[in-house]
N, C-alpha and C positions, 0 to 999 in steps of 0.2 A: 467424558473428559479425555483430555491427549496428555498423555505422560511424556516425560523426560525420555522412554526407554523410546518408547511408538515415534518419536522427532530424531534420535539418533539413528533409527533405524531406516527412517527416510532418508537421512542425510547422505548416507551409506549408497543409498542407492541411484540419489540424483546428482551425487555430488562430481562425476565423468563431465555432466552436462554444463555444470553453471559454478560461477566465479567466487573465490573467498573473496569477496569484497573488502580491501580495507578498510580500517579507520584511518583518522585526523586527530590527534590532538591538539588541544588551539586553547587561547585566550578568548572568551567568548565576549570579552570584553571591548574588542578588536571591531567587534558587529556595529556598535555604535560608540562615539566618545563618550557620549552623556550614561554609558549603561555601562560606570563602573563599579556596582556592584554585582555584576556576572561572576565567576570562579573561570577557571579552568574546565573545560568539558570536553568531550568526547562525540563527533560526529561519527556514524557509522554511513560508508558513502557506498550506499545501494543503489544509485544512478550509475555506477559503472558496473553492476551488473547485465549480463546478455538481455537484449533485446531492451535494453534501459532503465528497468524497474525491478523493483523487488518480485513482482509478479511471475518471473520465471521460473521463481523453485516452485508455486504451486501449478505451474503450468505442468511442468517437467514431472511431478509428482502423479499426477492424475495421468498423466502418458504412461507413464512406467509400470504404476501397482495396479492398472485396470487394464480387462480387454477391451479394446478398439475396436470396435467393427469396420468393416471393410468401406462402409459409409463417410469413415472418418470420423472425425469430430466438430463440436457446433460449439460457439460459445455468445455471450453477449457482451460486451463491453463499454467503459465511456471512453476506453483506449489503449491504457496500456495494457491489460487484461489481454485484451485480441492482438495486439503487438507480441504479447508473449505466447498464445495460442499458437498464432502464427508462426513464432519460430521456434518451439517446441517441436509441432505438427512438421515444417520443412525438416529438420535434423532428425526425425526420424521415419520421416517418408511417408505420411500417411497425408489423403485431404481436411484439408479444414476451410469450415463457412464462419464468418463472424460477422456480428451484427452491431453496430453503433449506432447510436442516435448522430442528429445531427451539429449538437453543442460539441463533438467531438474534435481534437485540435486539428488542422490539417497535416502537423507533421504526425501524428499518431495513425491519421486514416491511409496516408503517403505509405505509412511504413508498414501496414499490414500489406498493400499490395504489392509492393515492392518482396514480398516474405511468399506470395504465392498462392495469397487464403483468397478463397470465393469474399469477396466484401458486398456487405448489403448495408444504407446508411437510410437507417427509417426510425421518424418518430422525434419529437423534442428528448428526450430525456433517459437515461439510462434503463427506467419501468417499461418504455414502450420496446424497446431494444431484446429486453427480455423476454419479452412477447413474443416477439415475430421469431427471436429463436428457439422457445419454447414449443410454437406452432411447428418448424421445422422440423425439431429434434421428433417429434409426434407422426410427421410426414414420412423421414427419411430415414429413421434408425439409427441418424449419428450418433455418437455419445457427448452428452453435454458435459459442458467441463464450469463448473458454475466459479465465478468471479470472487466469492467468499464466501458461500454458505456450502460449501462441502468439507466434508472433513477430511481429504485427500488435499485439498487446496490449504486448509487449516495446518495440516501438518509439514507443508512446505515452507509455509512462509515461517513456522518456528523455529525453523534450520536459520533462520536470520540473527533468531535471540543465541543460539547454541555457539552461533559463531560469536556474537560479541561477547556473551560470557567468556571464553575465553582468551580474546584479545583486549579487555579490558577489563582486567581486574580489580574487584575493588567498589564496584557503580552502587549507588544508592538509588539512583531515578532515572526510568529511561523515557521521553517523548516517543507518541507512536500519533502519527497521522492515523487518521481513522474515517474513512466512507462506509462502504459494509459491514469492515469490521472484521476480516477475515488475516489481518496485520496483525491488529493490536491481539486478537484472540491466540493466535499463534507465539507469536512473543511472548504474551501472559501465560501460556500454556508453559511454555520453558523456564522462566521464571520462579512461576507458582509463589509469589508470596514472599519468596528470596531476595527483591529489589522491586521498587515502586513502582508502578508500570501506571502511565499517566495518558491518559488518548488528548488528541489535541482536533478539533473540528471546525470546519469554516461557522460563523454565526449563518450561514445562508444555509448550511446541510445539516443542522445537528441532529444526524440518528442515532446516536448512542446517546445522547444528551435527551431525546424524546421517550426513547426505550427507559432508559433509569427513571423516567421522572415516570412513566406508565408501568412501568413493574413488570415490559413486556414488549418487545418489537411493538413501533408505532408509525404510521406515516408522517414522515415530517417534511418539510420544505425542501427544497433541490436546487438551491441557484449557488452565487458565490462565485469569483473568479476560479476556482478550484474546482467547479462543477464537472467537466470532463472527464476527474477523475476521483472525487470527493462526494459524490452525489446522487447516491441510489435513492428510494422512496422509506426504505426502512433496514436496520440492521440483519443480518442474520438469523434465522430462528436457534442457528446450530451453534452461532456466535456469542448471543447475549447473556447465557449463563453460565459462560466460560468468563467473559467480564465482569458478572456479579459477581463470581468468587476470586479473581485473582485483580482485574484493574481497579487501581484505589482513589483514582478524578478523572474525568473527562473536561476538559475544559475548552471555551467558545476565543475567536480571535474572528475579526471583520476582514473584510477584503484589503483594506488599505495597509493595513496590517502585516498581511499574508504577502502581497508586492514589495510593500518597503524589506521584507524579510528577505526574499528573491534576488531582491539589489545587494544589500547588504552582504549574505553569503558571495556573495562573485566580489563585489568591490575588499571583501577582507580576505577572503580565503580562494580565491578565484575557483571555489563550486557554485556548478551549475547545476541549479534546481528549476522544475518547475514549481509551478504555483501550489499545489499538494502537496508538496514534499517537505514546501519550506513553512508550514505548519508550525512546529514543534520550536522555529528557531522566533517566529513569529509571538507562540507564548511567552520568550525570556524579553525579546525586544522590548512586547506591549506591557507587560510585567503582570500578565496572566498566571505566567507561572514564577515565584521569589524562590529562587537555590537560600536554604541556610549556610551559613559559612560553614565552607569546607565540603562543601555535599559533593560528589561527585555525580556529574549530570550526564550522559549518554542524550542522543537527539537523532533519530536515523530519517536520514535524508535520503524519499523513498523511491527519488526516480526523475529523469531528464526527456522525458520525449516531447521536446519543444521545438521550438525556432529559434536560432541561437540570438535573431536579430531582437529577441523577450527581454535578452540581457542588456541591454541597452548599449 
C-alpha cells in the first residue's frame, strides 16, 4: 500500500518538473438543460498539465527516484503515457524508445516525435505494444517505466489527489477515469477512505469492472472510442488491491455517451478533453452516476492530447 507520507514525499520531489494544475468550479448543470438535477462541482483540469495528461507526475516520478541507465528508458503506451515519457526523458536529457499500438491518436504519435523519443508503432492494441517493449527492455537494458503498474508511477499520479485535497475542500465524491488503473489507484491511495473515490470506464474497456467481478485482474475487452487511452487488456496486479480497499464503484458509460460528454465540456465550459478524460463528466450526463443533494462532486479531467478539429 502507498501512504499519504510516501505521495508527499514524491510530491517534493517532482514537483520542480510539473504544473499545479487548477480547478474549475462550475454549475454542472450547465453540461446539459435537461440535467438539472446536477449540483455544483468541481473539475480538476489535468489537461493543462506538461505534456497534456496527468501522466507526467508518474513519468517524472520514475525518472527522479530510480537509476537510469545510460540505455535510457523504454515505455509502452496508447499515448499519452509515451507523450509523457517523452517529455520527461527530453527535460532531463536522457534517450527514450516508446512503443504504441496503432489505435494510437495521430496527435499523441505527432507529439512523441516531435519530443525526441525513438517511436516504434506496432500491433493493434496497447497488449501488443507492451510486448515489443518488454522484448526491448530485455535486448537493450533500458529501464522500463510501466504505464500503471509500478509503484513509482502509482505514487505520481496521487500527487494529483494531494493536490485537490487541498484546493477543494470539502469533496464528498471524486470521478477517476480508469484504463490500467494506475489513476484511480493513486488518487484512492491519497484519499484512503476519506472521500468516495468512484472509477468511471468505457462499456468497450471495463478492466476494473472485469477485475472486481473476478476477484482478480482479468482480460477484458479493449475497444471504445477511448481506446488510445482507456484500454489495456487487464488492470494492474500492483493496482487492483489498492481499489478493493479504498475505491467504493466503478461504473460503465458507452461511447455515445463519452462523445456527447466531450461536446458538452467545450460548449459549457470551454474545456477541452479528449475522449478519456471526459469519462467521469459522461457518468453525471448519462445519470450513471446520481449526486445526492448537496454532495459535492470533484470530476478530473485527465488529459487533452487530441486534434483540436475533435471539438467540433
Amino acid at each position: 500500500m502507498i501512504t499519504r507520507d510516501d505521495i508527499r514525499r514524491c510530491y517534493d520531489t517532482i514537483r520542480p518538473y510539473i504544473r499545479r494544475t487548477p480547478v474549475l468550479q462550475v454549475d454542472l448543470s450547465e453540461l446539459d438543460e435537461s440535467a438539472t438535477a446536477l449540483p455544483a462541482g468541481t473539475l480538476k483540469l489535468e489537461q493543462l498539465q506538461c505534456a497534456g495528461s496527468f501522466k507526467a507526475r508518474g513519468a517524472f516520478t520514475n525518472l527522479l527516484l530510480r537509476d537510469v541507465p545510460p540505455t535510457g528508458v523504454v515505455a509502452a503506451s496508447g499515448g499519452n503515457h509515451g507523450v509523457a515519457v517523452a517529455y520527461a526523458a527530453h527535460r532531463r536529457g536522457v534517450p527514450a524508445k516508446i512503443f504504441v499500438p496503432t489505435v494510437s491518436a495521430p496527435a499523441k504519435i505527432a507529439r512523441i516525435r516531435e519530443l525526441g523519443a525513438d517511436l516504434v508503432v506496432t500491433g493493434e492494441r496497447y497488449a501488443d505494444a507492451l510486448a515489443a517493449a518488454q522484448n526491448w527492455e530485455q535486448s537493450s537494458g533500458a529501464m522500463s517505466v510501466h504505464a500503471y503498474d509500478q509503484r513509482e508511477t502509482i505514487l505520481g499520479q496521487g500527487t494529483l489527489g494531494l493536490e485537490l485535497a487541498e484546493q477543494a475542500a470539502g469533496l464528498d465524491t471524486v470521478l477517476v477515469p480508469v484504463g490500467g488503473g494506475g489513476l484511480i489507484a493513486g488518487v484512492a491511495s491519497w484519499f484512503a477512505g476519506t472521500v468516495r473515490v468512484v472509477g468511471v470506464e468505457p462499456e468497450g474497456a471495463p478492466t476494473l469492472s472485469y477485475a472486481r467481478a473476478a476477484g482478480r485482474p482479468a482480460d477484458a475487452p479493449a475497444g471504445s472510442v477511448a481506446a488510445d487511452a482507456l484500454a489495456p487488456r487487464r488492470v494492474g496486479e500492483l493496482v487492483f488491491p489498492i481499489t478493493q480497499s479504498h475505491v467504493d464503484d466503478v461504473l460503465l458509460v458507452d461511447d455515445a455517451s463519452i462523445l456527447a460528454a466531450q461536446q458538452a465540456l467545450w460548449q459549457a465550459f470551454r474545456v477541452a478533453a479528449e475522449p478519456a478524460a471526459s469519462v467521469g463528466i459522461a457518468a453525471l450526463l448519462a445519470g450513471a452516476y446520481k449526486p445526492a443533494p448537496g454532495e459535492q462532486v470533484a470530476v478530473v479531467i485527465s488529459g487533452a492530447n487530441m486534434s483540436p478539429a475533435q471539438l467540433g
